[in-house]
C-alpha positions as MATLAB code, in Angstrom:
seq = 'XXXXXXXXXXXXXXXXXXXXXXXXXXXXXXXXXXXXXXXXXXXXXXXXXXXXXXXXXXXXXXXXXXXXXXXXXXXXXXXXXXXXXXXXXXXXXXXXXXXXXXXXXXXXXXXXXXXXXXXXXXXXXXXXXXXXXXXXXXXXXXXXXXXXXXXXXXXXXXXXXXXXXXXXXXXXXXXXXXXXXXXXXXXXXXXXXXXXXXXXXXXXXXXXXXXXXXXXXXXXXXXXXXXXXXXXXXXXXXXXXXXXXXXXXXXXXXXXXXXXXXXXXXXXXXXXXXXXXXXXXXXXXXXXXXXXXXXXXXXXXXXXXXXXXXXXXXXXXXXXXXXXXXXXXXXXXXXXXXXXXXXXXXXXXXXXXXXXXXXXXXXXXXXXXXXXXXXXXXXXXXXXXXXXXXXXXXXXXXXXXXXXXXXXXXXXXXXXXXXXXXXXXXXXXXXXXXXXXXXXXXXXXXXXXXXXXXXXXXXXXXXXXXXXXXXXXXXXXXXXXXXXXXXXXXXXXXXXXXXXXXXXXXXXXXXXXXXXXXXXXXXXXXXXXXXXXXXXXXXXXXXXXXXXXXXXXX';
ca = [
      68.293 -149.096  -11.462;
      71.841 -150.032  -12.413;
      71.147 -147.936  -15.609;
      70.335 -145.001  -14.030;
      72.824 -145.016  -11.136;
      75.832 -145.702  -14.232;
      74.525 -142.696  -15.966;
      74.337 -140.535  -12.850;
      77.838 -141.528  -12.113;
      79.010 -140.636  -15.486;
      77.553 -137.159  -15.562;
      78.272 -136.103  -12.012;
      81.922 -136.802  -12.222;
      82.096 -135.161  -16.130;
      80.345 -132.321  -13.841;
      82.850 -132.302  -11.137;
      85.857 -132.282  -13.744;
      84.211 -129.437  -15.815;
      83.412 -126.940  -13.118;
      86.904 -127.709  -11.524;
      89.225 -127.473  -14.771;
      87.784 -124.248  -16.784;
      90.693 -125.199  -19.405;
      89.161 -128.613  -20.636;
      88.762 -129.304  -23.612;
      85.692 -129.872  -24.915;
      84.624 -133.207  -27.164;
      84.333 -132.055  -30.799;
      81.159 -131.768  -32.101;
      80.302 -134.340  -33.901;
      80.260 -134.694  -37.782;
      77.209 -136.692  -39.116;
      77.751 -139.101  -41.551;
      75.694 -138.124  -45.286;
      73.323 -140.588  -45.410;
      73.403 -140.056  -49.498;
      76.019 -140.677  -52.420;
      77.558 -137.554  -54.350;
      74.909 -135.874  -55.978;
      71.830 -137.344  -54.252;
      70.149 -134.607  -52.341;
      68.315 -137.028  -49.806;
      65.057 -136.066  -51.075;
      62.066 -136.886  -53.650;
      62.733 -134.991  -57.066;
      61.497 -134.844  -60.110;
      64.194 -136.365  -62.752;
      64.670 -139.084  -60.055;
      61.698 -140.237  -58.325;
      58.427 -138.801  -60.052;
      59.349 -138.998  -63.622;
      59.946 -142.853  -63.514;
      56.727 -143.495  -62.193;
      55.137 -141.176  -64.774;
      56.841 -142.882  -67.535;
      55.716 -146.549  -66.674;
      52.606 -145.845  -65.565;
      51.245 -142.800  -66.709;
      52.450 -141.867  -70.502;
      50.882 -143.860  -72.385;
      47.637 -142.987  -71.831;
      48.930 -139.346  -70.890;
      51.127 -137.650  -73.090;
      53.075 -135.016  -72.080;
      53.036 -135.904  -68.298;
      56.557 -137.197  -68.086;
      57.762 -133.091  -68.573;
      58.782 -131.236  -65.435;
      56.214 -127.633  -66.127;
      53.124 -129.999  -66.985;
      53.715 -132.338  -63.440;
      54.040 -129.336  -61.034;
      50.514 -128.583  -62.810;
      48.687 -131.504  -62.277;
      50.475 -132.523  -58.969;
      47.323 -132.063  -57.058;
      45.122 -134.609  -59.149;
      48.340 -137.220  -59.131;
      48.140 -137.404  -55.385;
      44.239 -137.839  -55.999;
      43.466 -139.952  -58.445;
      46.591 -142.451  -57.518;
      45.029 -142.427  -54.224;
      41.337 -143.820  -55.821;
      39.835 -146.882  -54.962;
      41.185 -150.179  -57.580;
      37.542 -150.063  -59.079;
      37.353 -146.396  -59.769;
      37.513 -145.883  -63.451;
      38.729 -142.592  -62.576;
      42.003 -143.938  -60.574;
      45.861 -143.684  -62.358;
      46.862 -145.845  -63.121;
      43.690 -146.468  -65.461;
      41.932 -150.210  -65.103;
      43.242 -152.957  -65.771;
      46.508 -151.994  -65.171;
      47.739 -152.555  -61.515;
      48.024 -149.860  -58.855;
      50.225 -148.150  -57.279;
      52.021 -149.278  -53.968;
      51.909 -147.239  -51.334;
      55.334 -146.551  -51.494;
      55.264 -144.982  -55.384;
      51.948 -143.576  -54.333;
      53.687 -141.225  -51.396;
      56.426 -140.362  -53.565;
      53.582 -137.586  -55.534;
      52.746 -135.800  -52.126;
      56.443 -136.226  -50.540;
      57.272 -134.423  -54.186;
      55.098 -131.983  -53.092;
      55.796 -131.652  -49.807;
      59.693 -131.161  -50.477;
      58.734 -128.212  -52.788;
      58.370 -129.629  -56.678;
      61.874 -129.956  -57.092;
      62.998 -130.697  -60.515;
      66.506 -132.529  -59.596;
      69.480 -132.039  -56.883;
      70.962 -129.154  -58.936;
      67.569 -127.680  -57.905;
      67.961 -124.133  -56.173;
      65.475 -124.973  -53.731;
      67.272 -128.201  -52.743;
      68.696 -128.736  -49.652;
      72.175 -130.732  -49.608;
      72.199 -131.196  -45.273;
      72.436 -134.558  -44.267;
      70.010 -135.891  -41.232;
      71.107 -134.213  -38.227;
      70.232 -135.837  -34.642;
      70.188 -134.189  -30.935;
      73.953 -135.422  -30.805;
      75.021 -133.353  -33.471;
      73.017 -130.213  -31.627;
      74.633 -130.841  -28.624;
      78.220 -131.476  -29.499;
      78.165 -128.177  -31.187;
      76.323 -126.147  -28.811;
      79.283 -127.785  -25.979;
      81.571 -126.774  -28.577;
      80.761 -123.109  -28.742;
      80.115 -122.644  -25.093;
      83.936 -123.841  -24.466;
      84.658 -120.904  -26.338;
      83.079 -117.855  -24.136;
      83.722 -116.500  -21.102;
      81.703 -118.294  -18.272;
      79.625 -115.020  -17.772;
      78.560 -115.242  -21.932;
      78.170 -118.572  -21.306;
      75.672 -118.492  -18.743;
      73.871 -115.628  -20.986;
      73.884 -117.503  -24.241;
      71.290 -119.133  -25.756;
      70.314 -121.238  -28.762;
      67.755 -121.505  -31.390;
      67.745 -123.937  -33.958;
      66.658 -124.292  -37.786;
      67.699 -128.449  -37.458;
      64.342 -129.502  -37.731;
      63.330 -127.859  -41.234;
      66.553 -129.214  -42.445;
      65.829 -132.025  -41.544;
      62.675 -131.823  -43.428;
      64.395 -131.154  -46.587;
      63.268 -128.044  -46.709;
      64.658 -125.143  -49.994;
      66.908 -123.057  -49.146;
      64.903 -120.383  -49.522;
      62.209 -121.348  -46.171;
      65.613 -122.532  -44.272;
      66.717 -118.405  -44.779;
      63.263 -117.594  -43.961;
      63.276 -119.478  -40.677;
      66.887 -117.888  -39.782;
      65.101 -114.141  -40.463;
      62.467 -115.414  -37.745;
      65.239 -115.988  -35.390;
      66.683 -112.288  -35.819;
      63.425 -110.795  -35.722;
      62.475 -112.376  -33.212;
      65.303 -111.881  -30.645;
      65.259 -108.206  -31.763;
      61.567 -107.566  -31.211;
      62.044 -108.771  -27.819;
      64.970 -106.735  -27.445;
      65.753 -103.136  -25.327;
      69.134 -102.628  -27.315;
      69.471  -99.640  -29.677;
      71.568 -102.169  -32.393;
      70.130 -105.104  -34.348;
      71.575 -107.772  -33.080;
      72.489 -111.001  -35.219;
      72.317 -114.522  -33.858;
      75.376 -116.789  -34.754;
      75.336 -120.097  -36.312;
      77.396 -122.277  -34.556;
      77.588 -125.626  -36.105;
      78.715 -126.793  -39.918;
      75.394 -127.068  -41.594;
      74.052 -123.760  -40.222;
      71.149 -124.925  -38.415;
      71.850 -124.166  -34.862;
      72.214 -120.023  -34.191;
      73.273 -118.317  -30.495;
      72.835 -115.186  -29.442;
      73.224 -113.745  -25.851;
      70.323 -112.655  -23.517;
      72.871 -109.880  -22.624;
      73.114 -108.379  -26.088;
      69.404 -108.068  -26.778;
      68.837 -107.049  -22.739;
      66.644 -109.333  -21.465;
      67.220 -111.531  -18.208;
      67.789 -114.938  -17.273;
      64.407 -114.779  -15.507;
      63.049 -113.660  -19.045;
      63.743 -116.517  -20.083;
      62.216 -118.707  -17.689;
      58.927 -117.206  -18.574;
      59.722 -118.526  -22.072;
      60.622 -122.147  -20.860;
      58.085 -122.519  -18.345;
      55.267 -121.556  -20.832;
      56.411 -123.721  -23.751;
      53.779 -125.821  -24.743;
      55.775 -128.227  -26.324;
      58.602 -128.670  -23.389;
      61.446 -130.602  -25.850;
      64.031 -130.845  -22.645;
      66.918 -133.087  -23.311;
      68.926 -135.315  -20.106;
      71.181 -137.159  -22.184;
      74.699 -136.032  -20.404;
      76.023 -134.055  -22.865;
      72.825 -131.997  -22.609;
      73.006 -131.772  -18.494;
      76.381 -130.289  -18.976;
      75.259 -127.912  -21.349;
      72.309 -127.250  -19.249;
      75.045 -126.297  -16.533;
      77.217 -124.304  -18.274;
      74.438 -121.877  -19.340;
      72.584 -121.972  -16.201;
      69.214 -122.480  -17.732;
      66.666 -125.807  -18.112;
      66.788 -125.129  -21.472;
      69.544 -123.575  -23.520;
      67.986 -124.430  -26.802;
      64.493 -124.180  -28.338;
      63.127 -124.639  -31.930;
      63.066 -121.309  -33.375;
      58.660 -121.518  -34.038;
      58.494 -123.278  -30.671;
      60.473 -119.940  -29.365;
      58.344 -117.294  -31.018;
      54.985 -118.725  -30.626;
      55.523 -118.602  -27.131;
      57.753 -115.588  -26.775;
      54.777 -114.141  -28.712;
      51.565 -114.981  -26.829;
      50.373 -111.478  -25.274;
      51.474 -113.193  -21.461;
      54.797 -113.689  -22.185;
      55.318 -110.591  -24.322;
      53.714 -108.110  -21.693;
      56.262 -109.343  -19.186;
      59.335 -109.512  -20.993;
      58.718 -106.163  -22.631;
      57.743 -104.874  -19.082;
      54.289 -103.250  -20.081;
      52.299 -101.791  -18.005;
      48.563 -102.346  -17.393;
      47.020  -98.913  -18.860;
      47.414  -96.941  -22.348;
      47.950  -94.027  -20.199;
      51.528  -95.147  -18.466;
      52.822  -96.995  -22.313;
      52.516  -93.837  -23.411;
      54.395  -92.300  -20.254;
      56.714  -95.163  -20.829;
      57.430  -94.701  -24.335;
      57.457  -90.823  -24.237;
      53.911  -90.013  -26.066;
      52.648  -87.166  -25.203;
      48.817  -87.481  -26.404;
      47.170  -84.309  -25.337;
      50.317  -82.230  -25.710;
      50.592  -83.711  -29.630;
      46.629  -82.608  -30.123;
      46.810  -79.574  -28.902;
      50.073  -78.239  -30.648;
      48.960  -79.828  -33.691;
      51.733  -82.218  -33.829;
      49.944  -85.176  -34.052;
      48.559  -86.127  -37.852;
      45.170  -87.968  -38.081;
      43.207  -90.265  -40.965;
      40.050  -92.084  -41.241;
      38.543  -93.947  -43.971;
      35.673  -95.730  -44.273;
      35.260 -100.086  -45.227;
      38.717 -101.043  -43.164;
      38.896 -103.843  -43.618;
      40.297 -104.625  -39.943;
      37.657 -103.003  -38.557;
      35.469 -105.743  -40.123;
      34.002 -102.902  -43.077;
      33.705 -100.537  -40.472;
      35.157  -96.603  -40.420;
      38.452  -96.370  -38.664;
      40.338  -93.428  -37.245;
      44.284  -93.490  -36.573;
      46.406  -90.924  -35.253;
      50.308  -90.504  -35.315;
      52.478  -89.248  -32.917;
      55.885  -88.953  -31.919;
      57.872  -91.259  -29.213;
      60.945  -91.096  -27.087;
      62.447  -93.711  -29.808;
      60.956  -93.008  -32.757;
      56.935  -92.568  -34.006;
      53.525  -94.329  -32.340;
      50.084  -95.201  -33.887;
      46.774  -95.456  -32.559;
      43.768  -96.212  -33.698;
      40.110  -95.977  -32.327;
      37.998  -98.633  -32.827;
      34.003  -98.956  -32.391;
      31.986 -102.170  -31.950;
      28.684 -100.184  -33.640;
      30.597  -97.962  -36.428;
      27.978  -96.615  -38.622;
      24.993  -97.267  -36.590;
      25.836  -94.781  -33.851;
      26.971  -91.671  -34.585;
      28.962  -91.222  -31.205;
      31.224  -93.698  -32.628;
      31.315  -92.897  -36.003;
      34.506  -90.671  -37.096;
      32.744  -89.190  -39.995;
      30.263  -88.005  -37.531;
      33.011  -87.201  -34.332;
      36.196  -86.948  -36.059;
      38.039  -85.859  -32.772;
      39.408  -87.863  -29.512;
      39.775  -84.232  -27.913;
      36.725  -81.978  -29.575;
      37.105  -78.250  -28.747;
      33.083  -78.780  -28.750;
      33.147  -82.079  -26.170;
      31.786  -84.048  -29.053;
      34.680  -86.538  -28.606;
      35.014  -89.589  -30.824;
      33.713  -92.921  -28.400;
      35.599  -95.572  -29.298;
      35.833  -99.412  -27.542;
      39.083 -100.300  -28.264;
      42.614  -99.571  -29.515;
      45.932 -100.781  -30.818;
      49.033  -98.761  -30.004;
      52.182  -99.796  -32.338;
      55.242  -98.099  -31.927;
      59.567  -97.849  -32.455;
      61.368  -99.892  -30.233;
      64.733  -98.677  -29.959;
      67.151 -100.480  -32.400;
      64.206  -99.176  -35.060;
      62.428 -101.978  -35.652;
      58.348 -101.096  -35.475;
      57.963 -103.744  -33.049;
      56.347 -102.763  -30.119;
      52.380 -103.567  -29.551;
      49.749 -102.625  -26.685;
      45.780 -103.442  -27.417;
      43.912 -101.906  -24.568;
      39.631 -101.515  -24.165;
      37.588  -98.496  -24.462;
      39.005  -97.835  -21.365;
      42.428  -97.773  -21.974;
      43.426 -101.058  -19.882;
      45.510 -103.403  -21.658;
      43.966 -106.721  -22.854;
      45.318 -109.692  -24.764;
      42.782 -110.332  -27.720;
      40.551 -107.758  -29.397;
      36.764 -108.991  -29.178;
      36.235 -110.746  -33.193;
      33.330 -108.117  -33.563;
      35.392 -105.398  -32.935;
      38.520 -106.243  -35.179;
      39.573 -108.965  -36.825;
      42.667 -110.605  -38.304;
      42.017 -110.602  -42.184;
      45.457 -112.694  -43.305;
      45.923 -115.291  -40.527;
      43.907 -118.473  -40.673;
      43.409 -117.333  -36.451;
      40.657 -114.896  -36.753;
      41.126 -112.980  -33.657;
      43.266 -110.194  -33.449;
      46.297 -111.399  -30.682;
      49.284 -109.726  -29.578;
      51.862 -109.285  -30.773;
      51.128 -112.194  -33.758;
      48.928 -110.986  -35.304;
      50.247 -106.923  -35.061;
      53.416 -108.315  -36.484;
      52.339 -110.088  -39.271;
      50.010 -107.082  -40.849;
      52.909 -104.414  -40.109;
      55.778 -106.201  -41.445;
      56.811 -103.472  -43.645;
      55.774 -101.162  -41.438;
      52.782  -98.555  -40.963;
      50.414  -98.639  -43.669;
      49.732  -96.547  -45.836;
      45.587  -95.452  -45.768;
      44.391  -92.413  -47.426;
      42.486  -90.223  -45.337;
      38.575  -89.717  -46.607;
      37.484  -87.768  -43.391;
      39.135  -83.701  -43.863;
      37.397  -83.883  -47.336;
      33.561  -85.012  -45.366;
      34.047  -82.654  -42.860;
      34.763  -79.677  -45.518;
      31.936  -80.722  -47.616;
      30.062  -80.529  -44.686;
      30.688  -77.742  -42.126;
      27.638  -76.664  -41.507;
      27.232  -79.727  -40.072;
      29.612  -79.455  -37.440;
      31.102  -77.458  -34.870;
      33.098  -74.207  -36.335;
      36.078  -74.889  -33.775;
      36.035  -78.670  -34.531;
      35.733  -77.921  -38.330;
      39.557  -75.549  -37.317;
      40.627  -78.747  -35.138;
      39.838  -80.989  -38.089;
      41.780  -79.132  -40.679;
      44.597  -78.592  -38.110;
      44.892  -82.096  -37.656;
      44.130  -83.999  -40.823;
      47.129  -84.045  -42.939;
      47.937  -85.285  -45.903;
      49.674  -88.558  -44.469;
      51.045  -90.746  -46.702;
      54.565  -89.619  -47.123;
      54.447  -89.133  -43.200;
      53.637  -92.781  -42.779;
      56.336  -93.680  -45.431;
      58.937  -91.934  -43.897;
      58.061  -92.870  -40.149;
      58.740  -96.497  -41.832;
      61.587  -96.213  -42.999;
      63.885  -96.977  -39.778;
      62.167  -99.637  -39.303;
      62.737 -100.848  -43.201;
      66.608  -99.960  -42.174;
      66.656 -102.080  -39.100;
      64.687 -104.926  -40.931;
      67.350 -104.590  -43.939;
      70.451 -105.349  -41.084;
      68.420 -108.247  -40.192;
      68.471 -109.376  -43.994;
      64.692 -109.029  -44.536;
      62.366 -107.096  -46.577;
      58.998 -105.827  -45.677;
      57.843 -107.319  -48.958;
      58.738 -110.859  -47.591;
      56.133 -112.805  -44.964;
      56.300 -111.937  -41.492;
      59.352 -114.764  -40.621;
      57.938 -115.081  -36.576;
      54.587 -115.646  -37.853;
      55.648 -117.832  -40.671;
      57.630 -119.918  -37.724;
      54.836 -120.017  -35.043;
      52.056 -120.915  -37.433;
      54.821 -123.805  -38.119;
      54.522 -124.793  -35.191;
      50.472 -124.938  -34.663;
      49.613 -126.354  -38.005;
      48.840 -130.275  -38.840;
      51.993 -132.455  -38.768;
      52.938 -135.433  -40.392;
      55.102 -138.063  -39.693;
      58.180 -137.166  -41.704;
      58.025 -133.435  -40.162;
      57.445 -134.900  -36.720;
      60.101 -136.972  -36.905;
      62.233 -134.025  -38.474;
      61.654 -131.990  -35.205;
      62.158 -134.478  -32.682;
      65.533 -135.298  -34.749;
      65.171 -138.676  -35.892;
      64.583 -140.454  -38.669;
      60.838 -141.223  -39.787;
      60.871 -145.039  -39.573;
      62.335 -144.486  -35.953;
      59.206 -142.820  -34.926;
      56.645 -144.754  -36.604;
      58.516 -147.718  -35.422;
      58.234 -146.276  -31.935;
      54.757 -145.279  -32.180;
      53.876 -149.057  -33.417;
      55.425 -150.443  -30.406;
      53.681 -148.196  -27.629;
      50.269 -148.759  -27.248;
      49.684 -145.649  -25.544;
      50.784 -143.690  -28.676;
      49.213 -146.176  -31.028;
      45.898 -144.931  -29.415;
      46.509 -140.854  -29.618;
      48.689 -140.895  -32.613;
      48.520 -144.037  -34.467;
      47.377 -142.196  -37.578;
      51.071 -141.058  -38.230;
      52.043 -144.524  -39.156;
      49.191 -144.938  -41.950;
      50.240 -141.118  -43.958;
      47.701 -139.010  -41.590;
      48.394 -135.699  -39.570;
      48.369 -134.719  -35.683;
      47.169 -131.490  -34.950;
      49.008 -129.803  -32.333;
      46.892 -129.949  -29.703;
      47.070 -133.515  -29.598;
      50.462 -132.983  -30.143;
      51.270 -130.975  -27.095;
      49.352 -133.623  -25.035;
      51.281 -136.400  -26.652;
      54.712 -134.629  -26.388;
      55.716 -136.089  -23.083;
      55.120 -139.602  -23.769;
      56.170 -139.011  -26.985;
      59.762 -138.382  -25.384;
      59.819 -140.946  -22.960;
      58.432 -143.931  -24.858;
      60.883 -143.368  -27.622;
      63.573 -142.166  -25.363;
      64.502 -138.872  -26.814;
      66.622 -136.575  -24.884;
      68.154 -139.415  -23.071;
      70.765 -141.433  -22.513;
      70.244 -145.209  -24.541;
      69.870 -147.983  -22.402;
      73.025 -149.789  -21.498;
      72.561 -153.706  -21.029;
      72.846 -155.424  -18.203;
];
C-alpha cells in the first residue's frame, strides 16, 4: 500500500506541475548504454560465433564446413543433427566425441534466426543497442514537449523497438518502417502521403498526427479497444505521456497496429463504409450503370483464376471521384452452371436480360492521396461482409486461407491492379451464333484490350507508394508486420517486444507458476503461438511488472 500511495503521489504532483507550467522542461530522453565493445554487433555471426564451433568440432570429419557460402547451405541440417540424441550415429558432433551444450547448440538456429550473417561489417547487421520502455518513453516525452498542445493531443506513436531489439538487418527494420507509412496512409482521407517521424536516436520509435492523415481521436479508440494484445504502460513517465496526448495509448507496435487497424471491423469504421455496394459506389463517385451504358467501363474474364479457386472470373473497371475502381463477379458453381459462367453470360447488364449471376464481389479502389487502398467485399447481394466464403475465393499467398479485408486485398494488390488478359471477347466472337446479337454489340463495346488500361490506372498508386519509399515489387510491409505479429514466438523475440532482455523473461516466467504452466516452454527453446499469447499477455505484464513502476522497499 505504501508503494502504491508513493507512486500516486509522485505522478499526481509531476501532473499538477505539468498541466500548470506549459514551459517545463522536459527530462531528456534517455541514452541507453551499448551493451557491446566497438565492433561487436550484439548478435550471433558467422566469423565470431559459428565458425569456432565448426572448426573444433566439425572440420575434421567435414571439410570445407568452416567457409561462410558452404554453412548458410547446410544451416538447416546443423541445427538438426547437433540437436540428435548422444547415441545417434547420425548426430554432429560424430560418436565418440562429446556433444554439444546447449548453449553452442542454440548458437546454429540464433545464426539463423539473426539472418546468416557473416560478421559485424555485415550489411544486414544491426549496430542498435537493447532498448527498454524507458528509452521509448523518455523520447516520446521528449518530442511531445516540442508541439503545440493541440498536435500533442493528436499525435501518436508507432514503434520498430521491438525488431531492433531482435537484431533484426537493416533491410526488415526499413521494411517494418514502410508498414508504418502504408499503413497510416491507407487509413488515411488526406490527398498527400503523409510520412511518420522518427523521434528518438536509434530510429525505432516514428509519430505521426491523427490530424494529418484525418482520422479522429475516437478512431483511435476503436484501434486501442480492439487490440488483442493490450501492451498499456503505468510507469509515470508513461501516465504523463498518456495525458499529454489524451489517449490510453499513445504508442503501439507497428504489427500490433496494423493487424488490428486491419481486421474488416475496425477498417469499415474508420474508413466510414457503408453497409451496401450500392452507396460505396455513391460514396466513392462510381457510376455503374451510367459507365455500362456509355461504354466507359472496360471488362475481362479469363478462365483457371486462380483466386477464384480455378474458376472463370469476370472484372470490370471503372472510373471514381478519386481515381479508378475494380470489381469483380464471383460464382460459387463457375463452370457447372451456365447462369454463372461469364463465358456463357458475359454481361452484369445484358441488353437480352441474360445477366451474369454472380455470389460475391470485391470492390478495390483510389483513395485520395493515390494509394490503391481502399477495399469493400460484399455478397451476391451487394451487402458488405467481412470474409469471402473459402469456396468462393480464396487467398492463394497468405498462410490464412480465407480471403479477409483489407489483409488479404492488400497483400495481392501491392503493386497495384493486375494485369489479366482477357479470353472472353475472343469466345464470344468465335461464337455468336451462340448468343444474343445485341449482347454480342455489348460484348465488343465493352471488352477492351486492358492491359495498358490496368497499367496506367496503377500508376498513381506506384507514385504514391514511391513517396512512401516502397516498391510494388517489395512484400506487402502491413501484411509482412501483422503476420509478425500472429506467427509462433520465441523467447528472444518475446522478450524483444515486451523490451527486455531474454534472461529477464525466462527468469520471470521460472518464478511464476502461473506462466510456468501456459508458457513454460519458452524457457526450454520452444514457441508460443499467439493465441496463447494474447491470453497470457496480461499476466505476462503484471507478473513481470512491465509497464510499471519497480517496487520501492519498505
Amino acid at each position: 500500500m505504501k508503494i502504491q500511495i508513493l507512486s500516486g503521489l509522485i505522478f499526481l504532483t509531476a501532473l499538477f506541475y505539468f498541466s500548470c507550467n506549459e514551459s517545463t522542461e522536459f527530462k531528456d530522453a534517455r541514452k541507453p548504454e551499448p551493451t557491446f565493445e566497438p565492433g561487436d554487433c550484439n548478435e550471433v555471426v558467422f566469423e565470431d560465433d559459428v565458425l569456432p564451433l565448426l572448426s573444433s568440432a566439425c572440420v575434421s570429419c567435414h571439410p570445407g564446413y568452416d567457409k561462410f557460402e558452404t554453412a548458410k547451405t547446410k544451416i538447416d541440417a546443423f541445427i538438426k543433427r547437433v540437436n540428435l540424441s548422444e547415441g545417434d550415429p547420425l548426430r554432429m558432433p560424430k560418436i565418440p566425441n562429446p556433444v554439444l551444450s546447449g548453449e553452442d547448440k542454440k548458437v546454429f538456429s540464433d545464426w539463423k534466426d539473426q539472418g546468416l550473417k557473416k560478421d559485424c561489417d555485415d550489411e544486414t547487421s544491426g549496430q542498435n543497442p537493447h532498448l527498454d520502455l524507458d528509452y521509448i518513453e523518455a523520447a516520446i516525452q521528449n518530442d511531445l514537449k516540442g508541439l503545440s498542445s493541440g498536435d500533442q493531443a493528436s499525435a501518436r506513436y508507432l514503434l520498430t523497438t521491438h525488431k531492433s531489439n531482435e537484431g533484426v538487418s537493416k533491410q526488415i527494420l526499413k521494411q517494418f518502417a514502410n508498414g508504418i507509412n502504408k499503413g497510416i496512409n491507407s487509413l488515411s482521407f488526406s490527398r498527400n502521403i503523409v510520412l511518420a517521424v522518427a523521434v528518438d536516436e536509434y530510429k525505432t520509435v516514428w509519430r505521426f498526427l491523427l490530424k494529418d492523415i484525418r482520422i479522429s481521436a475516437a478512431d483511435w479508440r476503436l484501434i486501442e479497444d480492439a487490440d488483442p494484445i493490450n501492451f498499456e504502460s503505468f510507469t509515470n513517465v508513461g501516465q504523463l505521456n498518456k495525458f499529454l496526448a489524451k489517449t490510453r495509448k499513445p504508442f503501439m507496435h507497428v504489427d500490433t497496429f496494423n493487424f488490428t487497424s486491419f481486421q474488416a471491423e475496425q477498417y469499415y469504421k474508420i474508413r466510414k463504409l457503408p453497409i451496401t455496394e450500392g452507396e460505396l459506389f455513391d460514396d466513392i463517385g462510381l457510376d455503374f450503370d451510367r459507365d455500362i451504358e456509355d461504354f466507359d467501363a472496360i471488362f475481362l474474364g479469363f478462365n483457371n483464376s486462380p483466386i477464384s479457386l480455378g474458376k472463370p472470373r469476370l472484372i470490370a473497371g471503372f472510373g471514381a471521384s478519386d481515381g479508378k475502381a475494380y470489381v469483380t463477379f464471383d460464382s460459387l458453381l463457375g463452370q457447372n452452371d451456365p447462369a454463372r459462367n461469364p463465358f456463357e453470360r458475359p454481361l452484369v447488364k445484358a441488353p437480352s436480360g441474360n445477366n451474369l449471376v454472380f455470389d460475391g464481389s470485391e470492390t478495390i479502389y483510389s483513395l485520395p492521396n493515390g494509394l490503391l487502398a481502399g477495399f469493400f467485399l460484399a455478397d451476391g447481394l451487394g451487402k458488405r461482409v467481412d470474409e469471402a466464403p473459402v469456396d468462393l475465393v480464396s487467398d492463394n499467398i497468405s498462410p490464412f486461407s480465407p480471403i479477409i479485408n483489407i489483409l488479404s486485398c492488400s497483400q495481392c494488390h501491392n503493386a497495384g491492379f493486375i494485369v489479366n488478359r482477357d479470353e472472353i471477347l475472343n469466345h464470344v466472337l468465335e461464337n455468336a451464333s451462340s448468343f444474343d446479337l445485341d449482347d454480342v454489340e455489348f460484348v465488343k463495346a465493352l471488352y477492351r484490350p486492358a492491359g495498358s488500361r490496368i497499367v496506367d490506372d496503377s500508376a498513381e498508386h506506384l507514385a504514391a507508394m514511391a513517396r512512401m519509399g516502397i516498391s510494388g515489387n517489395d512484400q506487402d510491409p502491413i501484411n509482412q508486420t501483422a503476420n509478425n505479429l500472429r506467427r509462433n514466438i520465441r523467447s528472444n523475440e518475446l522478450a524483444a517486444f515486451l523490451f527486455i532482455r531474454t534472461n529477464e523473461l525466462i527468469d520471470g516466467i521460472s518464478r511464476s507458476a502461473s506462466l510456468k504452466a501456459s508458457i513454460g516452454q519458452l524457457v526450454i527453446g520452444g514457441d508460443v503461438t499467439f493465441e496463447v499469447l494474447k491470453q497470457v499477455m496480461p499476466t505476462l505484464l503484471k507478473d513481470l511488472r512491465i509497464g510499471q513502476e519497480p517496487l520501492i522497499p519498505e
